[in-house]
C-alpha positions as CSV (number, residue, x, y, z in Angstrom):
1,X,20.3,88.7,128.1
2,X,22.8,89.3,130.8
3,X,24.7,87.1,132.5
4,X,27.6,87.0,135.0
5,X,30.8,86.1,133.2
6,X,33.9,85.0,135.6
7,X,36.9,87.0,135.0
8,X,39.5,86.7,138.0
9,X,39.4,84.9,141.5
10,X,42.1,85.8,144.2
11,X,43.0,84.3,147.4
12,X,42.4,86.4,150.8
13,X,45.1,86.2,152.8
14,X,45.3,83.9,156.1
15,X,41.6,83.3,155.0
16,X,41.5,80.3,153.0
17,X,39.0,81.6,150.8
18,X,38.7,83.6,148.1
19,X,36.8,86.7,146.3
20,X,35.3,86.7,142.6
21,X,35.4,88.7,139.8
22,X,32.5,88.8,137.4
23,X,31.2,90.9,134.4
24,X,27.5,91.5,134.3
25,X,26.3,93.5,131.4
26,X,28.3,96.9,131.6
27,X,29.1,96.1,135.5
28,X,31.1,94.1,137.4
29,X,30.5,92.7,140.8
30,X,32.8,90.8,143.3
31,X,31.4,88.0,145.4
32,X,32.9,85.4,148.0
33,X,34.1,82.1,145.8
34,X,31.5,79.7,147.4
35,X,29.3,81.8,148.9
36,X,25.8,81.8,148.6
37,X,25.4,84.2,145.8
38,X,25.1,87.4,147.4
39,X,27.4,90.3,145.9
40,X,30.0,92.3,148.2
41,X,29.6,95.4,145.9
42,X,29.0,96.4,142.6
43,X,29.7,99.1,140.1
44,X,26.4,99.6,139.4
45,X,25.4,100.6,143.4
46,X,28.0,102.9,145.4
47,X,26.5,105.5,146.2
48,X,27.1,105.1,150.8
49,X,30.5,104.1,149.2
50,X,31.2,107.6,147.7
51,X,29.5,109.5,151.3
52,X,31.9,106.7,153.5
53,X,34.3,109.2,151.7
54,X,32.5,112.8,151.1
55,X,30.9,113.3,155.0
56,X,34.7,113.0,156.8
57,X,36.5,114.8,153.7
58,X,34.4,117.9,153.5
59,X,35.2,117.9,157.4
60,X,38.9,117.8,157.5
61,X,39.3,119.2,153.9
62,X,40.1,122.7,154.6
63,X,43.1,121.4,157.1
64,X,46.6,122.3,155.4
65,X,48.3,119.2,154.3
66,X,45.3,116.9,155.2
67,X,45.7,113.3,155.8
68,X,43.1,110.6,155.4
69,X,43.0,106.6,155.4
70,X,41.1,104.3,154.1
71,X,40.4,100.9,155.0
72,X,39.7,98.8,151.8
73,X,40.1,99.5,148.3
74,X,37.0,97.9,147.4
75,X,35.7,99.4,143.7
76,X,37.3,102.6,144.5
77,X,34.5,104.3,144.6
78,X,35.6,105.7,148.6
79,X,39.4,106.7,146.9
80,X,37.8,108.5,144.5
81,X,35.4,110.3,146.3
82,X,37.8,111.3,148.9
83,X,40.3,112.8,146.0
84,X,37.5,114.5,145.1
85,X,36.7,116.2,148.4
86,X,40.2,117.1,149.5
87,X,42.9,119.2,148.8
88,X,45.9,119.0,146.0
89,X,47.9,118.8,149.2
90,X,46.4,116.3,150.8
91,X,47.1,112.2,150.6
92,X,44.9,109.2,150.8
93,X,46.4,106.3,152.3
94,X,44.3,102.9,151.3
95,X,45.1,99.6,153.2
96,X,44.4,96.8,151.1
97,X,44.9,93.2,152.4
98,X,44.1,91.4,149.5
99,X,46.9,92.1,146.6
100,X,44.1,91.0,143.9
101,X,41.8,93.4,144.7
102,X,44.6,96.7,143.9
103,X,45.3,94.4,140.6
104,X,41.6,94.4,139.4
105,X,41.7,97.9,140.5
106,X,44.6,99.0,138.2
107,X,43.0,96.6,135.3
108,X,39.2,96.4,134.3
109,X,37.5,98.4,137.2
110,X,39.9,101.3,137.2
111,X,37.7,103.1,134.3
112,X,34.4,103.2,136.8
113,X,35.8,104.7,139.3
114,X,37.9,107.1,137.4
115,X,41.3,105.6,138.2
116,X,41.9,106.8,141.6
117,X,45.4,104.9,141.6
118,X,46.7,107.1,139.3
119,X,46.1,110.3,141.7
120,X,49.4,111.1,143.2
121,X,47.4,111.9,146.2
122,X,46.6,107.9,146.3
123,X,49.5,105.7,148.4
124,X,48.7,102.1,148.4
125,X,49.6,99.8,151.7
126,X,49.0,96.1,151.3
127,X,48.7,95.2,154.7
128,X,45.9,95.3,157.1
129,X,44.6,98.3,158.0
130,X,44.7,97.2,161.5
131,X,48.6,97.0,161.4
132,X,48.5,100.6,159.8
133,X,46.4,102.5,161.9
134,X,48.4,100.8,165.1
135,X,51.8,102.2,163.8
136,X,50.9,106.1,162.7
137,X,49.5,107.5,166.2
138,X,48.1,110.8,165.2
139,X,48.7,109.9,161.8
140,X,45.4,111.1,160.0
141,X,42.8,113.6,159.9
142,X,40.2,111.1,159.1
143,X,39.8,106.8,158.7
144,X,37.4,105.6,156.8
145,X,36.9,101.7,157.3
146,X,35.0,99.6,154.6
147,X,36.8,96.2,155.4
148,X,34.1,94.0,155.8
149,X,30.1,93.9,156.2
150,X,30.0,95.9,159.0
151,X,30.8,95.3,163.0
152,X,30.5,92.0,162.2
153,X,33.1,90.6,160.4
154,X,31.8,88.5,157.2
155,X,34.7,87.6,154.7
156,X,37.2,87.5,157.4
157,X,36.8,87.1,161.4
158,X,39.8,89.2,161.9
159,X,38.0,91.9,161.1
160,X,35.7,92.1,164.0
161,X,38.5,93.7,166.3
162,X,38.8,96.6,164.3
163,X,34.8,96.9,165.6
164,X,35.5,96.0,169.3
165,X,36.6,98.6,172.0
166,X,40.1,97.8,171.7
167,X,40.1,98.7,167.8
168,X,37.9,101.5,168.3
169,X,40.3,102.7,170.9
170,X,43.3,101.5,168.0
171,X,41.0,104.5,166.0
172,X,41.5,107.3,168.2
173,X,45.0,107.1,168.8
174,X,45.5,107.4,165.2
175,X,43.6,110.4,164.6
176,X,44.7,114.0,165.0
177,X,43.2,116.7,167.0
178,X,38.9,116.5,166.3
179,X,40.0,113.6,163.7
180,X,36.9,111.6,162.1
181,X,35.9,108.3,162.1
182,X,33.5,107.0,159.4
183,X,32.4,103.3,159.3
184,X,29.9,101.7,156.9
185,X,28.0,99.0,157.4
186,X,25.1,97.0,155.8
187,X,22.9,97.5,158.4
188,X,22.5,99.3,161.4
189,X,23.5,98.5,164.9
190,X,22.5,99.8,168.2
191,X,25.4,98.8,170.3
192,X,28.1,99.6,167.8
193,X,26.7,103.2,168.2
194,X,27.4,103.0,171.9
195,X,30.6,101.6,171.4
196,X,31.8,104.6,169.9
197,X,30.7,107.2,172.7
198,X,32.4,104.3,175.1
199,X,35.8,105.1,173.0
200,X,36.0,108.8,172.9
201,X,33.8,109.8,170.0
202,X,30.8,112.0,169.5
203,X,28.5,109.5,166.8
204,X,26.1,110.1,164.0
205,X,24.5,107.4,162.1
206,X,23.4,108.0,158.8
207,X,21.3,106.4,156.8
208,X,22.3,106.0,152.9
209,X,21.0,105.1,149.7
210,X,23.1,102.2,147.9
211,X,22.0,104.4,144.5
212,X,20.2,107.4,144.2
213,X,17.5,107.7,146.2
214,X,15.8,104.5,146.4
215,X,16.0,100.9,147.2
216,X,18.7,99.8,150.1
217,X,20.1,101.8,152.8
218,X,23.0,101.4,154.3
219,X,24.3,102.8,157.4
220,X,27.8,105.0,157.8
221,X,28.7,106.2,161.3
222,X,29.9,109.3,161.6
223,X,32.3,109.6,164.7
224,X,33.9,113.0,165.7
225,X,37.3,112.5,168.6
226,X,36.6,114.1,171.1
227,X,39.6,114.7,173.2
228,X,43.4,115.1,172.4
């Protein structure tokens, strides 16, 4: 019988908390250390994880020299996808806040996802996206932000800015020319859709199986710049 088997906890930065590592069966799951038992993600279930990834790439793909960020590492499931999708000229930038999370990455999940961090595509920032995203103005072709739960922030309240007007606004300036912002959530949300025409973009929401084609949906928007 399967069981969930603790293999490594880490500390989130300026949090105070903490995320866990567990084996279940043939998967592994991360949850919040004290939480009340729900998972953050699983290897089992990533399938909005990989389209977070494959609706902007396919977009910006054929662009020469392509540039793309990523907003938590997560499973890897989004850096692999996006390697998939783009160019051999093209790099993935993935901000990372919490240092465990790239070690887990380079140790037991790695073999899931295909071990994206060995692409030489794949450049690693540990640092808040946030920070990133403010310092590269017209930096990237496309962002793709999978830092929390969704608008709202869950794991860390930080987070929520990167949601509000000003860090939607953060979003534009660092895109290029018809850039592409994609954002997942765990559920969808009316007014987050309107903040996103309130910011510049042209939005989509899409609705997308966790795995296969069944069972939970989650919600990715899709968010085209409009101007400059």
């Amino acid at each position: 019988m399967k069981r969930f088997v603790l293999l490594d906890t880490t500390p989130i930065p300026e949090n105070g908390g903490a995320l866990c590592l567990f084996e279940y069966g043939e998967d592994f799951v991360i949850k919040i250390q004290g939480g009340d038992g729900g998972q953050l993600m699983n290897t089992r279930m990533h399938g909005s994880e990989d389209a977070l990834a494959e609706i902007p790439c396919r977009k910006v793909a054929g662009r020469p020299n392509s540039r793309v960020l990523i907003g938590g590492l997560g499973m890897g499931f989004t850096l692999a996808s996006a390697l998939k999708h783009l160019g051999k000229t093209a790099e993935v930038v993935v901000a990372e806040l919490v240092p465990g999370v790239v070690e887990w990455n380079r140790g037991p999940l790695g073999e899931k996802a295909g071990n994206p961090l060995l692409d030489p595509r794949t450049v690693i920032r540990l640092e808040d996206v946030a920070k990133v995203l403010q310092a590269e103005p017209q930096g990237f072709d496309a962002i793709m932000l999978d830092v929390d739960n969704g608008p709202e922030g869950l794991t860390q309240k930080a987070n929520s800015w990167l949601y509000s007007a000003g860090g939607l606004s953060a979003c534009a300036k660092a895109l290029r020319p018809k850039g592409v912002l994609a954002v997942w959530s765990a559920s969808a949300d009316r007014q987050f859709s309107d903040k996103l025409k309130k910011a510049g973009f042209k939005a989509e929401e899409v609705q997308v199986f966790a795995h296969g084609n069944k069972g939970t949906r989650h919600t990715i928007w899709i968010a085209e710049k409009l101007k400059g």
